[in-house]
Structure formats: structure tokens, C-alpha cells
C-alpha positions in Angstrom: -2.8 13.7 1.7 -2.2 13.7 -1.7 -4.4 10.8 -2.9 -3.1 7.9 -2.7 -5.6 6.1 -0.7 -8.7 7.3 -2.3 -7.0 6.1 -6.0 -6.6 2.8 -4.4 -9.8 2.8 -3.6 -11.1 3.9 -6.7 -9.2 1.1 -8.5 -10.5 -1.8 -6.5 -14.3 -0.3 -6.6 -13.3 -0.9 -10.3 -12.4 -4.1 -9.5 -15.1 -5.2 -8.0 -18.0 -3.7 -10.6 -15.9 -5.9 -13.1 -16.2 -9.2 -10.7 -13.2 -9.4 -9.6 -13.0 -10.2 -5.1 -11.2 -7.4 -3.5 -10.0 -6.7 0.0 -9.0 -3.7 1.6 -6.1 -3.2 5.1 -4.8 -0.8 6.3 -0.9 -1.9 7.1 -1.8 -2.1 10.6 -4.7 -4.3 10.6 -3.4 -6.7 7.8 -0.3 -7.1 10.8 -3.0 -7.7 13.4 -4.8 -10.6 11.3 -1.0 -12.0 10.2 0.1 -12.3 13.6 -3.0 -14.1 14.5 -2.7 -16.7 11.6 0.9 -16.9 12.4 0.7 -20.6 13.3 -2.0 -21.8 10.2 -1.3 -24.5 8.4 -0.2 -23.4 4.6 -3.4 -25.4 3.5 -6.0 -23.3 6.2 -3.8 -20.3 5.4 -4.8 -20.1 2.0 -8.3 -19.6 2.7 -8.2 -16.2 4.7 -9.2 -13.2 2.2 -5.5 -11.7 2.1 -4.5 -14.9 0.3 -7.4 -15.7 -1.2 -9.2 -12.7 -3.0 -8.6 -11.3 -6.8 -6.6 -8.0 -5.6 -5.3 -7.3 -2.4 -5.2 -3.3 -0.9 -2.6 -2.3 1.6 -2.8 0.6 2.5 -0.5 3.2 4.5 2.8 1.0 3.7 6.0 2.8 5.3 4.0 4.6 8.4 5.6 2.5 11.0 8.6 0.0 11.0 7.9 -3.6 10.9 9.9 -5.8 13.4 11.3 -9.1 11.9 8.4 -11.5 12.2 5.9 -8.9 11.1 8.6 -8.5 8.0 8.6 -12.1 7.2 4.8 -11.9 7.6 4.9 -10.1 5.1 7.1 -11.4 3.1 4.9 -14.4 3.1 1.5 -12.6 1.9 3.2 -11.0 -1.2 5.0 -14.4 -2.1 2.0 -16.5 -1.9 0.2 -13.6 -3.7 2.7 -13.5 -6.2 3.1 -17.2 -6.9 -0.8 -17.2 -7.4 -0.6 -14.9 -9.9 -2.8 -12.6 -7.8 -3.0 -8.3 -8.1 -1.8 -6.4 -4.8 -1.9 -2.8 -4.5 -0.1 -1.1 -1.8 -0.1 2.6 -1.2 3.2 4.7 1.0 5.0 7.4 0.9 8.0 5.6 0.9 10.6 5.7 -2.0 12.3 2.2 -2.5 15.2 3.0 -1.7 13.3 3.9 2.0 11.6 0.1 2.2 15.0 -2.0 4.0 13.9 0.8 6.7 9.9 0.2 7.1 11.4 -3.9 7.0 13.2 -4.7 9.9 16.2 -3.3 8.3 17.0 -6.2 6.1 18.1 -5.5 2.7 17.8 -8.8 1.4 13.8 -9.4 2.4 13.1 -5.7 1.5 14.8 -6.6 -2.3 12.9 -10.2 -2.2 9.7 -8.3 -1.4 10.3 -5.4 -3.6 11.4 -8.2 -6.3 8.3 -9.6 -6.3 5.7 -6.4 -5.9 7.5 -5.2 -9.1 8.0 -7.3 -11.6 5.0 -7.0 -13.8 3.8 -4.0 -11.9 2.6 -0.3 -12.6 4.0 2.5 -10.1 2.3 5.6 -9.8 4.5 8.3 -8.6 2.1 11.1 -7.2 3.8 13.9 -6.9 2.2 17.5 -4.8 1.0 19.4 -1.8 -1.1 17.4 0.3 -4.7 18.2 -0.1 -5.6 18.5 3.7 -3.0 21.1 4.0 -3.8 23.2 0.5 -7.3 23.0 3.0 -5.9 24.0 6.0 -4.1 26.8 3.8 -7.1 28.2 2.3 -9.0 27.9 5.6 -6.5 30.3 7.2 -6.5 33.1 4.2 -10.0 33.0 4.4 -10.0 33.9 8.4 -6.2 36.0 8.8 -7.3 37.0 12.1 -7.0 33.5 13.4 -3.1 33.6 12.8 -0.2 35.5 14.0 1.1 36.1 10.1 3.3 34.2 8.2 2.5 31.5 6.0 2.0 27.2 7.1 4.8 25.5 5.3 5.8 22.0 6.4 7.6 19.0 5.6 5.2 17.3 3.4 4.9 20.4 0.7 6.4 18.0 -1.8 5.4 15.0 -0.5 6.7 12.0 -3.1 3.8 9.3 -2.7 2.7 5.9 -4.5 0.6 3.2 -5.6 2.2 0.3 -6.7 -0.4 -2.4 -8.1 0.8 -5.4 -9.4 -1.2 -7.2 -11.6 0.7 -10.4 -13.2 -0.1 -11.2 -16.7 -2.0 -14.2 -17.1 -1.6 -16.4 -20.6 -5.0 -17.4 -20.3 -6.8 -14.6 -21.8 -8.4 -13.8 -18.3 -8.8 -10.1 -17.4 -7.3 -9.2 -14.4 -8.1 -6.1 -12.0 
């Protein structure tokens, strides 16, 4: 609601006028695909576009809990990623501190996850109402007689969101998104 996804967006649309090879999941559907390729060879595995392409987007991180496998899953995307050298940009409204939740509960993973998404990185913070609701808001103002009175307040008023985007330096000169 408050941006997150379309910035992501915007950034790898960047990405791509600059020719770099982007890939955009939803959390959901990058599970789907994982738990299909669960049993790939390492060699075959590096072939499939999460692995493979310039800058990864994940979208909607956090919005439901990951079981163990799916954890180590993804564990195993962001570690290939980040030995590559690769760029991942992952959007959630979930603070760090929140991740060992969204990750089976495991500490240690969510740390050797978090360990590797962040070092080299750039976090946005967005901070701010959620669009679709400042919407919804006006939308009822505009037409009173369609409420009972009062005022819409809810728990995403000050809804803490970001995009993290790492994007490992490179010694070679090479740009990367």
C-alpha cells in the first residue's frame, strides 16, 4: 500500500532499459517453482531464471510464514545469488527483527539469510499511510452518506515497509543494476 512494489518495479524496468536480465516473483510463486526444482541437480539448477538473471525481484516477503524446507529453499536462492555476485531486491513489511518469524522460526537461517541480503545492500525504509486506504478515505468524504460517521482508521496507518536491493560491488568496472 505504500509503494513498495511499484518501486521495485520501477527499479528493475531500469534495469532492464540499461541491459541488465531481470525477473520478477511474487514470494508465493518463487515457492511454487523452488519446490518444483527441489530435486535439480546444482549444475541444471543454475540455469532456471531465479539463479540465473542480473537482478532478482521478490516480492511480498513476510505475508505468510515459510515452513522449513521452503526456508532452506530460500536460503539456497539468496546464497547462490549472493556467491554470484548477483542483485536481489525483495520487498515486505517486515522489520528484521520480524524475519526468524516469516522463516520457519529459525534464528540462525533468518541471520544467514539476512547476512547475506545485507552486506553490500541499500534498505529503503518507506515510511506512511497506505495509498489504497488514503483512497478509500477520500472516497468516503466525498460520499458521507454511505457511512454511519466516524472516521476509517486501521492497523496499517503507519505501516513501516521496505525494499532491500542488494547489489554486490563488482571490481571489474561492470555496472550493476
Amino acid at each position: 500500500g505504500v509503494g513498495k512494489t511499484h518501486l521495485a518495479i520501477g527499479l528493475a524496468m531500469r534495469a532492464i532499459e540499461t541491459g541488465f536480465s531481470v525477473s520478477f516473483y511474487r514470494l508465493d510463486e518463487l515457492m511454487h517453482q523452488l519446490k518444483k526444482d527441489a530435486g535439480l541437480d546444482p549444475m541444471r539448477l543454475k540455469h532456471r531464471k531465479y539463479m540465473g538473471v542480473n537482478l532478482v525481484v521478490i516480492d511480498e516477503f513476510g505475508y505468510q510464514q515459510l515452513d522449513r524446507e521452503e526456508s532452506n529453499l530460500f536460503f539456497r536462492v539468496v546464497n547462490y545469488r549472493y556467491a554470484k555476485g548477483s542483485s536481489t531486491a525483495i520487498t515486505t513489511n517486515k522489520g528484521i527483527a520480524s524475519w526468524p518469524s516469516v522463516l520457519a522460526d529459525d534464528e540462525v537461517l533468518a541471520g544467514a539469510i539476512l547476512d547475506r541480503l545485507l552486506h553490500r545492500a541499500t534498505v529503503l525504509n518507506i515510511q506512511g499511510r497506505s495509498y489504497r486506504l488514503k483512497e478509500l478515505d477520500t472516497q468516503l468524504s466525498e460520499h458521507p452518506s454511505t457511512t454511519t460517521g466516524g472516521s476509517l482508521a486501521t492497523a496499517h496507518d503507519a505501516e513501516l515497509s521496505s525494499v532491500t536491493a542488494t547489489h554486490p560491488a563488482k571490481d571489474t568496472g561492470e555496472e550493476t543494476p
